[in-house]
Backbone as JSON, one array per atom type, in Angstrom:
{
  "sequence": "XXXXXXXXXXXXXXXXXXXXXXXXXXXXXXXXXXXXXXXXXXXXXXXXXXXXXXXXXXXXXXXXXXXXXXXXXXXXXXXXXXXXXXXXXXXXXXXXXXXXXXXXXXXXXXXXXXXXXXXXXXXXXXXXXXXXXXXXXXXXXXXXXXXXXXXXXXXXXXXXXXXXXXXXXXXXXXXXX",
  "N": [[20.22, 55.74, -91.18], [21.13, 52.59, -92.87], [20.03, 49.73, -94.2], [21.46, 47.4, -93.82], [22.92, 48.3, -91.54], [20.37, 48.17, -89.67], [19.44, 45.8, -89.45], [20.14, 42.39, -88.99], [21.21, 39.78, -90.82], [20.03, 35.99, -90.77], [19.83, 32.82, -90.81], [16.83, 30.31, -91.67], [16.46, 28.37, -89.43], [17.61, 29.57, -87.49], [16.1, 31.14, -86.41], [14.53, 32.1, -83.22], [11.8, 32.36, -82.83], [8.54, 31.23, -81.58], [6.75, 29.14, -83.81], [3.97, 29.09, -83.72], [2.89, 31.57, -82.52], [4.25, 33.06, -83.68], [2.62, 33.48, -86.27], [-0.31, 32.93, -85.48], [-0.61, 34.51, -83.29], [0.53, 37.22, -83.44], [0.67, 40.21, -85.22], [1.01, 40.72, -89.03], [2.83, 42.73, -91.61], [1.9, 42.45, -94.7], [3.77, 43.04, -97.63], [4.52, 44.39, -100.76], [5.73, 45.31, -104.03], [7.32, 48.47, -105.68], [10.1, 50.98, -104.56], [8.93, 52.95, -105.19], [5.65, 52.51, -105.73], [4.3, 50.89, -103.61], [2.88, 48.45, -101.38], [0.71, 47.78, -98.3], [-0.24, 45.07, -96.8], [-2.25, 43.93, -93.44], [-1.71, 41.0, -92.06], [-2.53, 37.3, -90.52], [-2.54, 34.61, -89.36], [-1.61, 31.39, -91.02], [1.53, 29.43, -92.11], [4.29, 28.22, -91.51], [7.28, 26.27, -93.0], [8.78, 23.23, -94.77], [8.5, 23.44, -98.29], [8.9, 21.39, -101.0], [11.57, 20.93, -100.6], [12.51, 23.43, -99.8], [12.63, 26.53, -97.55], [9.65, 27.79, -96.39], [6.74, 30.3, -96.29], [3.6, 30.67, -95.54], [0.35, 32.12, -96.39], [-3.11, 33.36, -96.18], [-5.09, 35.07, -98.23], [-6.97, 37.3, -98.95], [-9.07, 37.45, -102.39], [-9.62, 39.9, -103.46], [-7.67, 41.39, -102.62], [-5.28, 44.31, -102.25], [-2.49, 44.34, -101.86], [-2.18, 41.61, -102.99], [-2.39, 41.51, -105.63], [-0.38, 42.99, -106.35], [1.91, 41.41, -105.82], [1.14, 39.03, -107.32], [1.87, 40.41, -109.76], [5.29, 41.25, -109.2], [5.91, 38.97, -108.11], [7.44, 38.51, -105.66], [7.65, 40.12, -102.15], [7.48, 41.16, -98.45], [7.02, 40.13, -95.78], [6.59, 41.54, -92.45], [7.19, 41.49, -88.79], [6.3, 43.11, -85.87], [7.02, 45.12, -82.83], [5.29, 44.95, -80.3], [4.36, 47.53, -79.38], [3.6, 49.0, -82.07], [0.89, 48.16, -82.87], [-1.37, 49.62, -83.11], [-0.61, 51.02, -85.55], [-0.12, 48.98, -87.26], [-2.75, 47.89, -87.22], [-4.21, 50.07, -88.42], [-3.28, 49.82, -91.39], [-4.82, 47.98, -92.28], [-7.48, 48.8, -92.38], [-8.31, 50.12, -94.43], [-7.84, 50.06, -97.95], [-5.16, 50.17, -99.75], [-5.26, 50.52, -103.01], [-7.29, 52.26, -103.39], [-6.78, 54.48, -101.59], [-4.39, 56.28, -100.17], [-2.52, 55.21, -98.22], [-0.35, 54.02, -97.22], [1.29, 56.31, -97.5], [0.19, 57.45, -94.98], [0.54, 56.04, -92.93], [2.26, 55.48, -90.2], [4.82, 54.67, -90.0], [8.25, 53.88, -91.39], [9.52, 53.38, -94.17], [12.09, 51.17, -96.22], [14.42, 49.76, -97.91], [15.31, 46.64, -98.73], [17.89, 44.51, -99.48], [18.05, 43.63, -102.04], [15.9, 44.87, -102.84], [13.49, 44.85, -101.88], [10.62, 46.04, -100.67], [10.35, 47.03, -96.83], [10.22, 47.54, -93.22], [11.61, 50.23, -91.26], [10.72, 49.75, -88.11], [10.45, 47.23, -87.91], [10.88, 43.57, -86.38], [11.35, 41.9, -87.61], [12.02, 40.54, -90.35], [11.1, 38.6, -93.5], [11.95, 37.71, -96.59], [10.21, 37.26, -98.87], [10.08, 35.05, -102.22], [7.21, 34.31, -104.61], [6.14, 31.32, -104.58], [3.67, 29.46, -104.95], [0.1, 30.1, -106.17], [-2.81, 28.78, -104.6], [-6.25, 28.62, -104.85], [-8.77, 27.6, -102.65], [-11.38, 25.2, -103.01], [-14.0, 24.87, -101.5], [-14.8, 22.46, -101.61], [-12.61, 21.01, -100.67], [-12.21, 20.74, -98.15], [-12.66, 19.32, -95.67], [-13.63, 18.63, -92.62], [-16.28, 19.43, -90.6], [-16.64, 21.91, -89.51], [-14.45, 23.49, -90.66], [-15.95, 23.37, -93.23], [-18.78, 24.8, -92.29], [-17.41, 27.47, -91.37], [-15.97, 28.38, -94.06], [-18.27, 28.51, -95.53], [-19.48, 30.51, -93.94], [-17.83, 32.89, -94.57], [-17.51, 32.69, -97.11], [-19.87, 34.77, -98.98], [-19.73, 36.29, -100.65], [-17.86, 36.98, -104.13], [-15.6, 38.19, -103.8], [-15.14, 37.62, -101.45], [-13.53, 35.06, -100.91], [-10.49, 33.04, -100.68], [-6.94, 33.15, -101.03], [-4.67, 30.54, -100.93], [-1.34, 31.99, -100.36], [1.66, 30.91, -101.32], [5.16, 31.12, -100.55], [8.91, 31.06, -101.07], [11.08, 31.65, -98.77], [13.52, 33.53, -99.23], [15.3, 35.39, -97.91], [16.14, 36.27, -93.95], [15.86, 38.46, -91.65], [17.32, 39.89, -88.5], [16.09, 42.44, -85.99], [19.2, 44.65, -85.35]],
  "CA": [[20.82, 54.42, -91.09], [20.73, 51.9, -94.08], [19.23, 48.64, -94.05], [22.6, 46.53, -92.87], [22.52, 49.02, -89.92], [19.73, 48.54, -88.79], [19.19, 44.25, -89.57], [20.88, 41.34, -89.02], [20.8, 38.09, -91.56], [19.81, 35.12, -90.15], [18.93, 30.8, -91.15], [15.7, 30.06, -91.15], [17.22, 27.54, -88.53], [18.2, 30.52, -86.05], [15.06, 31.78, -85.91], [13.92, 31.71, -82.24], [10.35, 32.72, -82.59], [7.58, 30.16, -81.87], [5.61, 29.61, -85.16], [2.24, 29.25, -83.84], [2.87, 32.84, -81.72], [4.71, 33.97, -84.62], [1.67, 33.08, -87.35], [-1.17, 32.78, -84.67], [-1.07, 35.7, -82.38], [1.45, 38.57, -84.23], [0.16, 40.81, -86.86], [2.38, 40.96, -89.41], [2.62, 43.34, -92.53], [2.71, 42.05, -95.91], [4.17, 44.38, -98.16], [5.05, 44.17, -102.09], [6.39, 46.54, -104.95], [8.48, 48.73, -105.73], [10.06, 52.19, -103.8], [8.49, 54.26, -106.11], [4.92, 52.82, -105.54], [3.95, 49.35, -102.76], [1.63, 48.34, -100.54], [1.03, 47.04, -97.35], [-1.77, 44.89, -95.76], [-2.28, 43.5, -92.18], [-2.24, 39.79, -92.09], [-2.61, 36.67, -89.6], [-2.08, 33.33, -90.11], [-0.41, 31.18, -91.76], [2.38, 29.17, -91.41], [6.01, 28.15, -91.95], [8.0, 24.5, -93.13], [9.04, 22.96, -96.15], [7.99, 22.46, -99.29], [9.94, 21.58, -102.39], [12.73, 20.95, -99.97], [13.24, 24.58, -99.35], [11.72, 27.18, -96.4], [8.55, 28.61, -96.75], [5.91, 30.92, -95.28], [2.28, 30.69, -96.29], [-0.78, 33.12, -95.53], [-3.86, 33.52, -96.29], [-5.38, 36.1, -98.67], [-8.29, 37.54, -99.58], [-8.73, 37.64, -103.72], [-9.72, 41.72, -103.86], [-6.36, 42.48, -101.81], [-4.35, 44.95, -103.67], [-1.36, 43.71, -101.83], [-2.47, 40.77, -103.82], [-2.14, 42.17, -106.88], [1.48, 43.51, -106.76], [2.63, 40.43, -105.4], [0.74, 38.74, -108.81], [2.91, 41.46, -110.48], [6.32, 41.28, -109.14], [6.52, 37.47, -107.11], [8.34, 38.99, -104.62], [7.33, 40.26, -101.37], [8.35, 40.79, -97.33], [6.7, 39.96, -94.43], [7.29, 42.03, -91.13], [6.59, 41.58, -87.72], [6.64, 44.04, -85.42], [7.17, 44.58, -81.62], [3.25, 45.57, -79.38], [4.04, 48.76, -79.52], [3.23, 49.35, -83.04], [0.04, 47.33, -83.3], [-1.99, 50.89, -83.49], [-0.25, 50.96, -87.22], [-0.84, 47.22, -87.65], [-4.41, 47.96, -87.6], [-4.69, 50.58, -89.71], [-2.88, 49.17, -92.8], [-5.59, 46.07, -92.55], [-8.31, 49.6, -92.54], [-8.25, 50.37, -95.73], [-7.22, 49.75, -99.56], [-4.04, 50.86, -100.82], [-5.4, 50.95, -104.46], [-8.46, 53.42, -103.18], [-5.96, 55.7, -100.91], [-2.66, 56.95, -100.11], [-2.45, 54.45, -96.72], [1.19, 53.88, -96.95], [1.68, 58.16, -96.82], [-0.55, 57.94, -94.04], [0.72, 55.1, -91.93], [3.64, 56.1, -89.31], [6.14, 53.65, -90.38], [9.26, 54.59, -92.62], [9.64, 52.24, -95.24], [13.35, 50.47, -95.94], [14.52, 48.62, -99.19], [15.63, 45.08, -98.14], [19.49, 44.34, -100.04], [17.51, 42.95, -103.36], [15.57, 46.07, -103.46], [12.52, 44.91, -102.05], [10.06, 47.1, -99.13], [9.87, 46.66, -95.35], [9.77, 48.68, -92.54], [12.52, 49.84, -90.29], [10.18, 49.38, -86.79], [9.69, 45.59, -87.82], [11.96, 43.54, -85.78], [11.52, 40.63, -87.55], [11.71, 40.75, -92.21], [11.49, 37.71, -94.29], [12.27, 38.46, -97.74], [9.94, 35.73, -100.39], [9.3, 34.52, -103.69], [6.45, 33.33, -105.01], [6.33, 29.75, -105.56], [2.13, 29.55, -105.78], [-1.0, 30.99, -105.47], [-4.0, 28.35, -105.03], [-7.73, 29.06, -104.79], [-9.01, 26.39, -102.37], [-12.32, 24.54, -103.17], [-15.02, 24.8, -100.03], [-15.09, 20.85, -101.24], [-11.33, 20.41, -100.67], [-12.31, 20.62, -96.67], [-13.29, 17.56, -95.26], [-13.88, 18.96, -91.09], [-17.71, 20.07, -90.74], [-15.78, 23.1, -88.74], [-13.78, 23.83, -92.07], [-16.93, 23.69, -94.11], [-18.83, 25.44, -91.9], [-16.49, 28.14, -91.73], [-16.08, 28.72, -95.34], [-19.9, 29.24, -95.91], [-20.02, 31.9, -93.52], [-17.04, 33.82, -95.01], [-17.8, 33.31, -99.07], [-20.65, 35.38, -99.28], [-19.47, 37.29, -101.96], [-16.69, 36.43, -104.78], [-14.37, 39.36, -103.64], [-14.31, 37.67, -100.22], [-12.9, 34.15, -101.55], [-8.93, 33.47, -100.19], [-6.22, 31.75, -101.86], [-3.11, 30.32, -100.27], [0.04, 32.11, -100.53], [2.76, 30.31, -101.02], [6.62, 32.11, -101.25], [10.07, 30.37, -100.7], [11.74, 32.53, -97.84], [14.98, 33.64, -99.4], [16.17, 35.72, -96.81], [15.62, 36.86, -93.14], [16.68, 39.41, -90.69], [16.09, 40.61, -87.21], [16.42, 43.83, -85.59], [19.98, 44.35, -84.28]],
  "C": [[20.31, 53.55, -92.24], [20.4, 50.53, -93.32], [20.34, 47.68, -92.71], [23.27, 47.07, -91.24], [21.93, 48.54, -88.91], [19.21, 46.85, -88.51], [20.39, 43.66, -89.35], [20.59, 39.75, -89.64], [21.2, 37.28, -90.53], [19.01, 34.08, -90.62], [17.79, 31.01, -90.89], [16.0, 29.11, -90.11], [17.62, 28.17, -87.12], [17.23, 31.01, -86.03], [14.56, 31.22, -84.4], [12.42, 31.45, -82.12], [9.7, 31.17, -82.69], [6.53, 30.24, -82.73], [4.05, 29.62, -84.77], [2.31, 31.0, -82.77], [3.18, 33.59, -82.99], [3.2, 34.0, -85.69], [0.61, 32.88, -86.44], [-1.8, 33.84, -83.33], [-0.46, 37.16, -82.59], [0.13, 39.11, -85.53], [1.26, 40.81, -87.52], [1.9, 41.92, -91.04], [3.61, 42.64, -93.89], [2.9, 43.09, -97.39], [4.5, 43.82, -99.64], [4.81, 45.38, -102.78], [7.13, 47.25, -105.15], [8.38, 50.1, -104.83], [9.35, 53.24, -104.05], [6.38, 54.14, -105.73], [4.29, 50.99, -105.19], [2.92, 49.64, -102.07], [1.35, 47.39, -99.79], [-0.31, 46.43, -96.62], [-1.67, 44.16, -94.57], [-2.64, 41.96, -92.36], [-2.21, 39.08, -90.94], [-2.42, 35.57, -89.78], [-1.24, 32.98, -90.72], [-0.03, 30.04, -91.31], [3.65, 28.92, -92.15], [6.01, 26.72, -91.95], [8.41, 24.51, -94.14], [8.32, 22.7, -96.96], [9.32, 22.35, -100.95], [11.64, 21.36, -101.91], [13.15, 22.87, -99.2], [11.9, 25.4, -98.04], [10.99, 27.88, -97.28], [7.48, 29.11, -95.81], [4.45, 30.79, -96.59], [1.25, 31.18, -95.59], [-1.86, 32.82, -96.88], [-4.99, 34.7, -96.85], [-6.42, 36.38, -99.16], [-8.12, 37.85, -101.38], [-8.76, 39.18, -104.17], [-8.24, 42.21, -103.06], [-5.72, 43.12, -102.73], [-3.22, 44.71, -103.62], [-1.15, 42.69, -103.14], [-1.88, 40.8, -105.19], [-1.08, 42.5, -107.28], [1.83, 42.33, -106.37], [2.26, 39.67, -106.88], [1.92, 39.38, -109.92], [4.33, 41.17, -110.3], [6.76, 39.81, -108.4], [7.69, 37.79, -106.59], [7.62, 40.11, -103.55], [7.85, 40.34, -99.7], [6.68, 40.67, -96.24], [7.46, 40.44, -92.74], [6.79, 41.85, -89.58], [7.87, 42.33, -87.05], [6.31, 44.29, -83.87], [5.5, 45.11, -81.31], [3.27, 46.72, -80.01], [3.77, 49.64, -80.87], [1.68, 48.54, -83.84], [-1.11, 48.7, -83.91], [-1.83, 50.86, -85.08], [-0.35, 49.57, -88.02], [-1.77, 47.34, -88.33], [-4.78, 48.81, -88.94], [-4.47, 50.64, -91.26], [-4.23, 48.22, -92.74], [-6.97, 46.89, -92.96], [-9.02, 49.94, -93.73], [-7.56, 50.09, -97.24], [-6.74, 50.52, -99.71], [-4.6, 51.17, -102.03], [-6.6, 51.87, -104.18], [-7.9, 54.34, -102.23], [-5.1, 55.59, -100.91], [-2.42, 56.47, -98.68], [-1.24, 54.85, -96.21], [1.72, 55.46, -97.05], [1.52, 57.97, -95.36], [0.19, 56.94, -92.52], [2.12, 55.79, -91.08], [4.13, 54.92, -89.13], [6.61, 54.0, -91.47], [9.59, 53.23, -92.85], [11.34, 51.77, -95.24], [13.09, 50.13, -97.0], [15.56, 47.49, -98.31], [17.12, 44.86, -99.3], [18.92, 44.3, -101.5], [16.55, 43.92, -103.16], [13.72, 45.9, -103.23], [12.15, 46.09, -100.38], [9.54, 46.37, -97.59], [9.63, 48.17, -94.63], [11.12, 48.87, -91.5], [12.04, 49.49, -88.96], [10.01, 48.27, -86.73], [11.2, 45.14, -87.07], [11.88, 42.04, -85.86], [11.51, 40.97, -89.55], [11.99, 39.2, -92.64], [10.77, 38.13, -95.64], [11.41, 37.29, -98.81], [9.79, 35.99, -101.61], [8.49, 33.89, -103.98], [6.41, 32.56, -105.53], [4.37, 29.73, -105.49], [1.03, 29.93, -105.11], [-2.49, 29.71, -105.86], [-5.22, 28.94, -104.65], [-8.39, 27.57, -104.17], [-10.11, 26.25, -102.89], [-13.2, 24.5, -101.73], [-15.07, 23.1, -100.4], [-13.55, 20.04, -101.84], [-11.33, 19.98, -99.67], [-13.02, 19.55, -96.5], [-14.06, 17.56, -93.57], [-15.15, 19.47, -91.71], [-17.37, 21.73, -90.51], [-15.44, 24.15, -90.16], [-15.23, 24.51, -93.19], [-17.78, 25.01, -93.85], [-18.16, 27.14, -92.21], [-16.32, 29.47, -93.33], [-17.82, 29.06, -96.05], [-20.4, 30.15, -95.45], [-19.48, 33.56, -94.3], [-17.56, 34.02, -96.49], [-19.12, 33.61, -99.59], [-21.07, 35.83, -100.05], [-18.26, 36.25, -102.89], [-15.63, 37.34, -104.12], [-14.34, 38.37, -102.08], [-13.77, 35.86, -99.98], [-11.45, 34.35, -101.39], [-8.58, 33.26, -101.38], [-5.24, 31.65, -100.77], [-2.08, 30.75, -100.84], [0.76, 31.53, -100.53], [4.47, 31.19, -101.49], [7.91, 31.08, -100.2], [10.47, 32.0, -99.96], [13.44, 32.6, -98.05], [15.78, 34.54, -98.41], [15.42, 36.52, -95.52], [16.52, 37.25, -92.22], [15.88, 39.7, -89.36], [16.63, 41.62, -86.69], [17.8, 43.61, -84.96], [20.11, 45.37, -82.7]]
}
């Protein structure tokens, strides 16, 4: 079955999902590159709204991700969520580095090209298709909450474990039909 099979386009406007369930309690797989050779990591967070007038999704990334890296490369990218019963494969994308193994062999999910030729998954039963509009590097003295600060002093230990904010305009989305 090909992509238009197996999806159905849909407004960011018809989306049912509740964003703090959707971005707050889902895993979701963020995926970038091409058929020939992508990569997929387990994310959380986030969220969805406008900016620039147009829809957007924004996560939270670590700077060593290799996802990272192809997305740097090609500014373009999908985001999938996927029903419980695949959380087992959730996990183990988030296990290990794509650029130090062969994950995406290993993972039991069959890949999909999205209309514009980018990678999902056919078990996701949710795809939004972005572009990168920007990638910042917050400041630990951008946060102003003690919480926030906090927080950030436990995590940046290292330089490799330093986020940034994703940002990508959500040009198109589908849901399982």
């Amino acid at each position: 079955m090909d992509f238009n099979q197996l999806f159905t386009p849909i407004s960011p406007e018809e989306m049912n999902d509740n964003v703090f369930t959707l971005v707050g309690k889902e895993l979701f797989a963020l995926t970038a590159g091409k058929k020939e050779h992508y990569n997929s990591m387990i994310g959380s967070g986030g969220g969805l709204g406008l900016l620039f007038r147009k829809p957007v999704t924004w996560c939270v990334v670590r700077t060593d991700r290799y996802t990272l890296e192809l997305i740097r490369k090609e500014h373009r990218y999908t985001l999938a969520y996927f029903p419980e019963t695949h959380r087992e494969q959730m996990l183990f994308l988030g296990s290990k580095s794509g650029k130090d193994s062969e994950k995406m062999k290993e993972v039991k999910l069959a890949p999909i090209l999205t209309p514009s030729g980018n990678i999902s998954f056919r078990e996701a039963r949710l795809i939004m298709e972005c572009t990168l509009t920007q990638l910042t590097t917050p400041s630990p003295d951008d946060f102003y909450t003690q919480e926030a600060r906090d927080y950030l002093k436990e995590v940046y230990t290292a330089a490799n474990h330093y986020r940034q904010y994703l940002f990508g305009e959500i040009t198109d989305i589908w849901i399982k039909k």
